[in-house]
C-alpha positions as CSV (number, residue, x, y, z in Angstrom):
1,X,229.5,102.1,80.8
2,X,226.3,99.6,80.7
3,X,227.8,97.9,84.1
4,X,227.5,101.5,85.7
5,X,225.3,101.8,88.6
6,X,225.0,105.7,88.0
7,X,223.1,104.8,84.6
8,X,220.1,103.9,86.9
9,X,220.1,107.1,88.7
10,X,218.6,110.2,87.1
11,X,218.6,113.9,88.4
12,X,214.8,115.4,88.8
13,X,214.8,119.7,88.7
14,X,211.9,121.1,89.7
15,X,211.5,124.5,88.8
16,X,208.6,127.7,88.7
17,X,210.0,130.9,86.9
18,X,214.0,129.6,87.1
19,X,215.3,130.6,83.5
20,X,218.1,132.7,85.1
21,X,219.5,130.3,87.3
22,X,219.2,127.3,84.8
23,X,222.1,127.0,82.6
24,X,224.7,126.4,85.4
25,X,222.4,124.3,87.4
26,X,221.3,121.8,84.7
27,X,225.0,121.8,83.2
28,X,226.6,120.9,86.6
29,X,224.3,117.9,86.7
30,X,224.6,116.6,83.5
31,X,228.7,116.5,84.5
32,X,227.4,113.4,86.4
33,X,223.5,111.9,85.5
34,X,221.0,112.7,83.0
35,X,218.5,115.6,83.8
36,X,214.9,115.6,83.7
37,X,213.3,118.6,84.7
38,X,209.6,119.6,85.8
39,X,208.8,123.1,84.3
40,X,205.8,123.7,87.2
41,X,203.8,126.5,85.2
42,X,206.5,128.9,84.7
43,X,205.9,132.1,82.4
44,X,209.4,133.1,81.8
45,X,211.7,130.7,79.3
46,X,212.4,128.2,81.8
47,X,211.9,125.3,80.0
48,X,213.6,126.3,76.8
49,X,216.3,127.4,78.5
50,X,216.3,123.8,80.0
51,X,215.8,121.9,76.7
52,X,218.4,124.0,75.4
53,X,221.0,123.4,78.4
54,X,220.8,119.3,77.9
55,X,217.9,118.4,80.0
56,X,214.5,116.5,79.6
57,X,211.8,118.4,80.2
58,X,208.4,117.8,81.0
59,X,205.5,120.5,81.9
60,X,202.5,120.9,83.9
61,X,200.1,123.7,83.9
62,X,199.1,125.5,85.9
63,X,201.6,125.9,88.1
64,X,200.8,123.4,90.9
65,X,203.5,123.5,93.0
66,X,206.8,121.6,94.5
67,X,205.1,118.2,95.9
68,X,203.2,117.8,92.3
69,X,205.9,118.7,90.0
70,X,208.1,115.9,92.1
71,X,205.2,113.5,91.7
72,X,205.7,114.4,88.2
73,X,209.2,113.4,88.4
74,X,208.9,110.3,90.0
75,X,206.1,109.1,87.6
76,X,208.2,109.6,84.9
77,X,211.9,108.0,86.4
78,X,209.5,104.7,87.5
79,X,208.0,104.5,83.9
80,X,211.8,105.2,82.4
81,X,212.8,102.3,85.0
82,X,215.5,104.3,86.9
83,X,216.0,103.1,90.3
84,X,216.6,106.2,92.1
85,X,216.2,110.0,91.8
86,X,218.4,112.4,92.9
87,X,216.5,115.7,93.7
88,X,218.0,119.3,93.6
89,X,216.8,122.7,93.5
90,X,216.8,125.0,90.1
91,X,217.8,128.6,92.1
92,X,221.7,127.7,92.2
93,X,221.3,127.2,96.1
94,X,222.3,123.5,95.5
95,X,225.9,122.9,94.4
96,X,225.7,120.2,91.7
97,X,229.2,119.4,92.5
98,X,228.0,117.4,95.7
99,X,226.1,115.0,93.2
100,X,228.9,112.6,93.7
101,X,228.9,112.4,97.8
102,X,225.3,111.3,97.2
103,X,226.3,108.7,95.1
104,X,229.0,107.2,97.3
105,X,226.5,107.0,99.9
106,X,223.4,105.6,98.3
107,X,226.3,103.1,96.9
108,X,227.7,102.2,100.1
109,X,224.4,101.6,102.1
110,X,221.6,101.9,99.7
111,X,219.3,103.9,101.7
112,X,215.7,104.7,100.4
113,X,216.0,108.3,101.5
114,X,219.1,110.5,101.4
115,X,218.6,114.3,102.8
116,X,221.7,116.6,102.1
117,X,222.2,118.1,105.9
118,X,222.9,122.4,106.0
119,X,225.0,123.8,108.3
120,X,221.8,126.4,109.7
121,X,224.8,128.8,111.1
122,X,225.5,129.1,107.9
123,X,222.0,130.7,107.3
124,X,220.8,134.4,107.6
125,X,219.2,134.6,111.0
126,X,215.6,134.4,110.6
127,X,216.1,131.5,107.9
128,X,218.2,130.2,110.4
129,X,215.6,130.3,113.4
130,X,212.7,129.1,111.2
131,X,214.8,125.6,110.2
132,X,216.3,125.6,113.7
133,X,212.6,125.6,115.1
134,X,210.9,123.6,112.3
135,X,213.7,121.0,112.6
136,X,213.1,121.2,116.9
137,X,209.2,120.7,116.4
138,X,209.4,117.7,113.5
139,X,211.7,115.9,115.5
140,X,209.3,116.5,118.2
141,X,206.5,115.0,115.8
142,X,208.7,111.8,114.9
143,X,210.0,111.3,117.8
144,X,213.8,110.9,117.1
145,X,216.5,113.6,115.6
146,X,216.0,114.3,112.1
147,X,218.8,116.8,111.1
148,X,217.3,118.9,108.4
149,X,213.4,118.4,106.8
150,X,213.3,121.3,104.9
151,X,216.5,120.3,102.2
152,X,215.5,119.9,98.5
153,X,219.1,117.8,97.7
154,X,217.5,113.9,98.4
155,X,218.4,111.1,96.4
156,X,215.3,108.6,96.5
157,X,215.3,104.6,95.8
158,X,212.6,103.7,93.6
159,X,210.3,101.9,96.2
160,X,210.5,105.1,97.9
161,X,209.6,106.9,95.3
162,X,206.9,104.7,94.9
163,X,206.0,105.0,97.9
164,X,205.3,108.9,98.4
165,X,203.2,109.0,95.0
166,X,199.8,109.0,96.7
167,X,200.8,111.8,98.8
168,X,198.2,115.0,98.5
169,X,200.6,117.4,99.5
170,X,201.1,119.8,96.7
171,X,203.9,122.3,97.9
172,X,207.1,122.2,99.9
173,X,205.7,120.0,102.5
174,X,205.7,117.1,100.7
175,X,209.3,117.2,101.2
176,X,208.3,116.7,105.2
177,X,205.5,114.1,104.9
178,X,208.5,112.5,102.5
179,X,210.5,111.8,105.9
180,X,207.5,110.4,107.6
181,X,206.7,107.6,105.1
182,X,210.2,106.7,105.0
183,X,210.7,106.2,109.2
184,X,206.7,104.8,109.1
185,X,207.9,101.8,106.5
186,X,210.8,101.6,108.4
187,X,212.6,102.1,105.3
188,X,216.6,103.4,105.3
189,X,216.9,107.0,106.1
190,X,220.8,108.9,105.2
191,X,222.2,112.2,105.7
192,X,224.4,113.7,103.6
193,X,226.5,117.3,104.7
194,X,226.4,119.8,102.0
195,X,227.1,123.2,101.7
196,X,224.8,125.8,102.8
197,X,224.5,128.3,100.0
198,X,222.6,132.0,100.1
199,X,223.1,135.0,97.8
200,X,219.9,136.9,98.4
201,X,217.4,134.7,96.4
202,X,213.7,135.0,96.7
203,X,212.0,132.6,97.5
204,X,208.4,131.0,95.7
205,X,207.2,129.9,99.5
206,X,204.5,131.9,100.8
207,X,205.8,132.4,104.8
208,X,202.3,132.3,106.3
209,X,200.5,130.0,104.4
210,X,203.6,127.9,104.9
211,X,203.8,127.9,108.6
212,X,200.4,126.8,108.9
213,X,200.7,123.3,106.4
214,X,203.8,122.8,108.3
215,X,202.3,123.5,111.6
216,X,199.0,120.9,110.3
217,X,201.7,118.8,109.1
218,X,203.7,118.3,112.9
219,X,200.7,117.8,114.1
220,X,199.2,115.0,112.5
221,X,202.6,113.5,112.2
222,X,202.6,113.1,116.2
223,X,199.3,111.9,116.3
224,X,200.2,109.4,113.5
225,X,203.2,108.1,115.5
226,X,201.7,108.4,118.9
227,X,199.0,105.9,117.7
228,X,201.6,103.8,116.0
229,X,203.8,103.3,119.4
């Protein structure tokens, strides 16, 4: 329907080396929103396997990691003049049958920024510890509770999308610095609970060099918000 506030809203993929997961993934979310997915310098078929599923795809080369193929993303929803995004991960660890909680939120209250919360007992333990400490050590850094920083499921309101586009981070924490723009504009910040899915995936993040942009990240965050209060 042309009345639908849904029609605004599109679902942005971004995926490295993903072909296997794909089909269900993009599928699941096209039950609800469009797809447009950001093929991040992948060598296998993922974004043929995409195209072929029902999504939009664009690429960038060489692979340049999370925070850039979201920029991506967001460049491209703003230019198609969608209000909002709705984020989500291509390995099958985000259930697109949850699209529709974020929806009845973002409806309800129109937040800028909504996270999907995980259960971390529902993790294996050392993923468990590192998001029980990272999420102990940003809250720290910010200065209030902030349930879970390191969830790819968001759904993001266009000024907020706007917003983060002169970030420089180019891997997964620009999901983090994400959360700090958003409580720094004093902009509306949601959770929404989702489930907490693991079935032995790799993972693309490099643990050490991770810990130490995350670490940098806390950091400066407290210094940021230190000076600011």
């Amino acid at each position: 329907m042309p009345d639908n506030p849904n029609n605004k809203i599109v679902v942005l993929i971004p995926a490295y080396n993903e072909a296997r997961h794909l089909p269900a993934v993009v599928a699941g979310a096209l039950a609800h929103l469009p797809v447009l997915l950001v093929d991040d310098g992948s060598i296998d078929e993922t974004a043929a396997v995409a195209e072929a599923a029902g999504a939009t795809v664009l690429r960038q080369w060489p692979n340049q990691g999370k925070g850039a193929a979201l920029r991506a993303g967001f460049r491209w929803a703003i230019e198609q003049d969608y209000q909002a995004v709705l984020t989500l991960d291509a390995d099958g660890q985000h259930d697109p049958i949850e699209i529709p909680k974020f929806l009845q939120v973002y409806q309800a209250n129109q937040a800028d920024l909504l996270i999907g919360a995980r259960d971390f007992r529902q993790m294996p333990p050392v993923r468990r510890l590192a998001n029980m400490l990272g999420g102990w050590s940003f809250s720290w850094a910010v200065g209030q509770p902030v349930r879970d920083n390191q969830s790819g499921y968001r759904l993001l309101s266009r000024r907020m999308m706007e917003a983060v586009l002169i970030s420089q981070e180019h891997g997964f924490e620009f999901e983090v610095e994400m959360i700090v723009v958003c409580l720094q504009r004093e902009f509306r910040l949601g959770w929404v609970p989702i489930r907490t899915i693991y079935a032995g995936q790799g993972s693309h993040i490099n643990p050490l060099r991770h810990l130490i942009n995350f670490s940098r990240l806390v950091w400066h965050t407290r210094q940021r918000f230190q000076r600011a209060s």
